[in-house]
N, C-alpha and C positions, 0 to 999 in steps of 0.2 A: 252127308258123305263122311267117309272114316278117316281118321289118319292114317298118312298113306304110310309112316314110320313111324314104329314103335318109341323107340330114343334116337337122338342125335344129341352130340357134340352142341355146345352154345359157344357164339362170339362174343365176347365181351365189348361192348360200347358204350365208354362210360359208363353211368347210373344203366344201362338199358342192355338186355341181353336179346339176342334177335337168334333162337333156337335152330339150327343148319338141320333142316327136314322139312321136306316137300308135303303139304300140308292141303287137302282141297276141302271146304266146309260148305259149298258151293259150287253153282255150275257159274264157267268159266265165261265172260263178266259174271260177278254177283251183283245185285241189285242195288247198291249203294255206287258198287263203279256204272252203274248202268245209270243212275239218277245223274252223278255227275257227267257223264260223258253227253247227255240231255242238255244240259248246263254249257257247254262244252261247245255244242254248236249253236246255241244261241249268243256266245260270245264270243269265239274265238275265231278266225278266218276259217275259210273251207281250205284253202292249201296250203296251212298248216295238217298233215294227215297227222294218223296214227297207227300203227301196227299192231298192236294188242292192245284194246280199251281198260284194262286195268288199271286206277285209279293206287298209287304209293302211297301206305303209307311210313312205312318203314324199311329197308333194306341194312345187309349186312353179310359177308362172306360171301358164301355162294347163291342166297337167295333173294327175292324180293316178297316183301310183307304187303298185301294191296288192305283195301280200305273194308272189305268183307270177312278178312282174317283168312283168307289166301295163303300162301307161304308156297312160290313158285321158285325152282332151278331156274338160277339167270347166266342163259348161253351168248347172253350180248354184250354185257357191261356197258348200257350204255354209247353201245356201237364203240367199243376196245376205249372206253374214260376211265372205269375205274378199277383200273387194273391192279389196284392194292384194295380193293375190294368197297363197298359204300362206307364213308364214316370213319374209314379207320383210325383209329386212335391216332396215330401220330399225326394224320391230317387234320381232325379236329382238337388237338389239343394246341396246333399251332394256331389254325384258325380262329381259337376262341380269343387266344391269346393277344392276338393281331386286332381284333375285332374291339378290345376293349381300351387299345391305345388310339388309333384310329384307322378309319377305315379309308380315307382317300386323300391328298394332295394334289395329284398330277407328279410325277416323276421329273415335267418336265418344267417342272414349277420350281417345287420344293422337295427335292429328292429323300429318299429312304433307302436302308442297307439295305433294305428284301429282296430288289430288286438288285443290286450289285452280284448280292450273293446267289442267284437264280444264275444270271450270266456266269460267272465264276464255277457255278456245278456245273451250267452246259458246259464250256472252255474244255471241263475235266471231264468230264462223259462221253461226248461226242469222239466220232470216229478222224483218230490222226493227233502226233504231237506237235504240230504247228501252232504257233501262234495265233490265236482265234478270241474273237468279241461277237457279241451278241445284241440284239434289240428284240425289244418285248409286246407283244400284243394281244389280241382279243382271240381272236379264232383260226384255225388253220387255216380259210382263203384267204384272211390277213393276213399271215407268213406268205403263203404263195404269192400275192400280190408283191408282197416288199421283198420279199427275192428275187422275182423280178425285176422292178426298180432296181435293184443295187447290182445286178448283172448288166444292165441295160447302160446307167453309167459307167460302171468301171471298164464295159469292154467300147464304148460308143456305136454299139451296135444293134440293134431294133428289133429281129428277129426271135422268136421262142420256138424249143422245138417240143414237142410232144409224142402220146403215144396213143395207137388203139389202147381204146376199153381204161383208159386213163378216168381218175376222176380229183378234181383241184379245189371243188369248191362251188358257191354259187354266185360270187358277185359277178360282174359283166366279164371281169378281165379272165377269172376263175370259170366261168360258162363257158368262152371261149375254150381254151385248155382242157375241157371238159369232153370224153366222147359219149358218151350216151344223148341222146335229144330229151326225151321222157324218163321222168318228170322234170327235169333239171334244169334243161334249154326251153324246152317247147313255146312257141310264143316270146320267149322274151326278146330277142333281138332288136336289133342288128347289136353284134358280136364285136369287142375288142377286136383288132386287126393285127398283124403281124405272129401270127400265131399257127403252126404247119404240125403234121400231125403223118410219126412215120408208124410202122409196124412193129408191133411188139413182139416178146419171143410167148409163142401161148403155145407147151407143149403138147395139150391136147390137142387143138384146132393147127396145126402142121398139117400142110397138104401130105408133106412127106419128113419124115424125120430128120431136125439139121442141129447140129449144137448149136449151143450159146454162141459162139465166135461167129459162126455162120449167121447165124439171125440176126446178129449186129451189124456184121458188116451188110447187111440187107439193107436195115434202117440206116448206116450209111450213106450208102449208094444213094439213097433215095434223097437224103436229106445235101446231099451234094449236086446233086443235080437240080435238085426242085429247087432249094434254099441258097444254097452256097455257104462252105462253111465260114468265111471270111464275112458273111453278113449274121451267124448265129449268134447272138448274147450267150443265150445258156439250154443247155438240155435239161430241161425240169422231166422225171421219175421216180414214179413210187417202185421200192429197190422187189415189195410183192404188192402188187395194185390189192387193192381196198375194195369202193363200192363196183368197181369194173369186174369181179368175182373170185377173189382172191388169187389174180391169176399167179403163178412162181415161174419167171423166168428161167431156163434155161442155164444150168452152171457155164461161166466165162462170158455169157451178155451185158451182163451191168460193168465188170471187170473193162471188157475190151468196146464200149462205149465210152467209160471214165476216162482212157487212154490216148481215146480219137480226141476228146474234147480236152484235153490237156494238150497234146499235139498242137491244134489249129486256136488255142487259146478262146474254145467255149467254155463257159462256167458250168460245171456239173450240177447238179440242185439234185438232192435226195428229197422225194416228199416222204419223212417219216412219220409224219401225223398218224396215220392210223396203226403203222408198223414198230413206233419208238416206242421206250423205257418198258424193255423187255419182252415185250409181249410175243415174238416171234424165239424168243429161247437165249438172245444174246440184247443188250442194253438199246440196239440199235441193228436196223435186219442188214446195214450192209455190213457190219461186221461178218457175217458168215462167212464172204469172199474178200473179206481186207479193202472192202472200195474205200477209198477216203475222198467225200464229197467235199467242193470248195463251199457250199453252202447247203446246210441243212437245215428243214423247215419242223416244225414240232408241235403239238396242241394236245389235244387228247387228254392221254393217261401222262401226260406231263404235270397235273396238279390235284389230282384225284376227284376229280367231279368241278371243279372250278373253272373257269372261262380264263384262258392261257395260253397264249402260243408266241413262237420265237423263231427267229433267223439265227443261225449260228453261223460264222463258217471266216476263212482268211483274214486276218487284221485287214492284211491289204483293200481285202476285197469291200470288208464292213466300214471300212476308213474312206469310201473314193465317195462316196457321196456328203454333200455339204451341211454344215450343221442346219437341224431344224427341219431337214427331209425324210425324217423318219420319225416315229412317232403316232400319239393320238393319246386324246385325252383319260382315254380308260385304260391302257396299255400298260401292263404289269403293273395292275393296282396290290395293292400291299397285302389283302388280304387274300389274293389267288396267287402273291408268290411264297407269302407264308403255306398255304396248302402246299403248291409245289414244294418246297423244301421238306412239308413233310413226307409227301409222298417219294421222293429220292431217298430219303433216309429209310422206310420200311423197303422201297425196293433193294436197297442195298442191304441194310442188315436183317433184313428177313429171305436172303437169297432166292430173291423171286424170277429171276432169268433162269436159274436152273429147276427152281419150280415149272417155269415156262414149259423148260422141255421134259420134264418128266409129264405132265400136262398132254404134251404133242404127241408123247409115245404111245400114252394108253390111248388116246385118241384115235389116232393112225391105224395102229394093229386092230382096231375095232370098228373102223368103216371097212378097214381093206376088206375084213370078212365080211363085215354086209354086203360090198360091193360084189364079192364074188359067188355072192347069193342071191342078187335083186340084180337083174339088168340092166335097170332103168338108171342104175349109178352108172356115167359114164367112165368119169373119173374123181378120185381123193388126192386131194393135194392141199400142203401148209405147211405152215413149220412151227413149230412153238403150238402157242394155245393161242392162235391162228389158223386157224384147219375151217377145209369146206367140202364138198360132193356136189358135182354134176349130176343135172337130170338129164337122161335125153331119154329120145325113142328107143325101145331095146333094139340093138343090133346096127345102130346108126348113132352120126352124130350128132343130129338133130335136137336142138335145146327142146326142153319138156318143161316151160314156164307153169303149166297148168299143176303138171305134179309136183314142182317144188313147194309152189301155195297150196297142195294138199298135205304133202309131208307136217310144211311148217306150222296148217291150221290145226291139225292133229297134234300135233306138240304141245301148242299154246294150250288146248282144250284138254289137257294131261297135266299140265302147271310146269311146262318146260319153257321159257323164252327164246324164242331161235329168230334169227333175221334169213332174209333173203336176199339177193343181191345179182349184179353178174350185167351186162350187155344186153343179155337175151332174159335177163329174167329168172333164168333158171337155176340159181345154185345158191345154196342152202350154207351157211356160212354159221360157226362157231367164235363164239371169244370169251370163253369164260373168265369171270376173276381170274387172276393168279393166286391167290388166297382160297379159294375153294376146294374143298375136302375130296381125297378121293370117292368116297361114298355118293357123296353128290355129283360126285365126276361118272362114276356108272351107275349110278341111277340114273342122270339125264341122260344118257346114251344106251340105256335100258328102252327108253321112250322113245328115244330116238329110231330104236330098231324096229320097236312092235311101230310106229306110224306106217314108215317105209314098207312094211308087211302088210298095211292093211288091218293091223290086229286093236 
């Protein structure tokens, strides 16, 4: 097969250049990814899936390098990780650096600044100037987890509230909080308890058109009557859900939810795991509407490819539980918060939230027109370089799971990476680097259009 680009642009990483051009030399697995993914299931569990068997072996900007000499547009990063793109130089120049003083203690042993100065960025980054501390750990249900925990003390109250089409994570407590059942819950129960689950604002799926305020006070109502709001700890939301289908609330939803829960002293919890350190067009997606959450959850593109996540949010609030209840042995080990500090420093001085949204715009104006030329797009909605499309039945609202796995099989098999996602299955979900070239930006959405056609 030919180069599918004449020239492109090369990133520079370190000794090693990883050339920004979609590249097929092969049909999509090639055979060396095909031997190991062989490999693959003779070792590794069956549910552990996989979505495109391409075997890495290098990445870099906007693309991934597989083990055939591949060179595929990457529209996932790693499900929104590495949003300052694979490798970045300031991520691995800090990394290396970390790595050769050492690589573990325990923080809760024998402490290191890496970890101070992690907390100290979030304090500064995060949304609101209030006084704020942080704790550090492994994975985003890890933050949701211990944000709970510390709402659950601070307020002595029991209760979690939730949202359709929500999704937290997969430990037990994280399952529970979780709505989708498949693949996530299925089997695994019985379920963390105290956990309620109200209505989201999903402007698509509106029986009939209501604002933000309106759909809040819905979930309201509901959660006062069902719950009581004198028995809520905290309202844990993603400020635009994630794996539930990139849904976008309603303007004045998150706003006049923050409000009630401030009122009747619920802790507000932003899950910004998938939506933080820019990727939706500002540093953090409640910034859009000025929400200042009392506690904010983080992981992802928080340390460029490294295993990282954190609670942030009121001294008060981080202060009300007792020393020693927070914590774990791998929690902000030194060498994932030196990445993260790299990766803060290229988000900020390579202006990557306003990359974000130049990102969402070409984005946007280029599904709307497909949308308004393929039926089968219900709806485009996102923000930043966070952008996704509805499949349904033309003419209805009916999710069309089968044509989203068409779309996205056609993608992969063009050298596009695109994920799918959603409640029902059906919506086709983007999140390119923030680092990726516009060339690369419409060309993968060159491919994106001829699938959707059919072509």
């Amino acid at each position: 097969m030919s180069d599918l680009r004449e020239s492109a642009p090369s990133l520079s990483l370190g000794d090693e250049a990883v050339p920004q051009r979609r590249q097929l030399v092969t049909e999509i697995p090639g055979p060396r990814s095909r031997a190991l993914h062989e490999r693959k299931k003779a070792a590794v569990a069956d549910g552990v899936g996989t979505t495109l068997p391409v075997y890495v072996e290098r990445a870099g900007g906007g693309v991934i390098v597989d083990v055939d000499g591949n060179s595929l547009i990457d529209f996932g990063s790693g499900i929104a990780v590495v949003n300052v793109g694979n490798a970045n130089p300031r991520v691995a120049a800090r990394v290396q650096a970390q790595v050769a003083q050492f690589t573990h203690t325990c923080f809760m042993v024998t402490p290191y600044d890496g970890y101070v100065e992690v907390c100290e960025a979030l304090a500064r980054l995060t949304p609101g100037d209030h006084a704020k501390k942080s704790a550090l750990f492994n994975s985003g249900a890890e933050a949701v987890e211990n944000a709970v925990k510390i709402a659950r003390v601070a307020t002595g109250r029991d209760a979690v509230v939730v949202f359709d089409h929500a999704y937290h994570g997969r430990t037990n407590l994280t399952m529970a909080m979780t709505a989708k059942s498949m693949p996530y819950k299925h089997g695994f129960g019985p379920f963390a308890g105290e956990v309620y689950r109200a209505p989201m604002s999903y402007p698509f799926r509106e029986a009939a058109p209501i604002t933000g305020e309106q759909a809040a006070q819905r979930a309201i109502s509901i959660i006062e009557k069902q719950v009581g709001a004198d028995e809520v700890a905290c309202v844990v939301i993603e400020p635009i859900q994630g794996e539930g289908g990139f849904v976008v609330p309603a303007k004045g939803f998150l706003p006049t939810l923050a409000a009630w829960c401030r009122e009747n002293g619920v802790v507000f919890v932003a899950d910004e795991i998938q939506t933080g350190f820019a990727r939706t067009g500002s540093m953090f997606a409640c910034d859009d509407e000025g929400v200042v959450p009392d506690l904010i959850t983080t992981a992802k593109g928080i340390a460029g490819g490294l295993p990282l996540a954190a609670v942030t949010g009121r001294a008060e609030l981080m202060d009300a539980v007792h020393v020693g209840g927070l914590g774990g042995t791998y929690g902000g080990n030194p060498v994932a918060c030196a990445a993260a500090l790299g990766a803060i420093e290229a988000i900020e001085s390579d202006h990557l939230a306003e990359r974000a949204q130049h990102i969402g715009e070409v984005m946007l104006e280029r599904l709307h027109t497909l949308a308004a030329e393929h039926p089968q797009i219900g709806d485009v909605r996102g923000r930043g370089a966070m952008v996704a499309i509805e499949l349904v039945t033309p003419g209805t609202t009916d999710p069309d799971p089968a044509e989203a796995g068409r779309i996205s099989a056609a993608c992969h098999q063009q050298g596009v990476v695109t994920l799918t996602c959603g409640t029902f299955g059906n919506v086709l979900r983007f999140l390119p680097p923030l680092v990726i070239s516009d060339e690369l930006l419409t060309e993968g959405l060159d491919v994106i259009a001829a699938a959707v056609a059919g072509r």
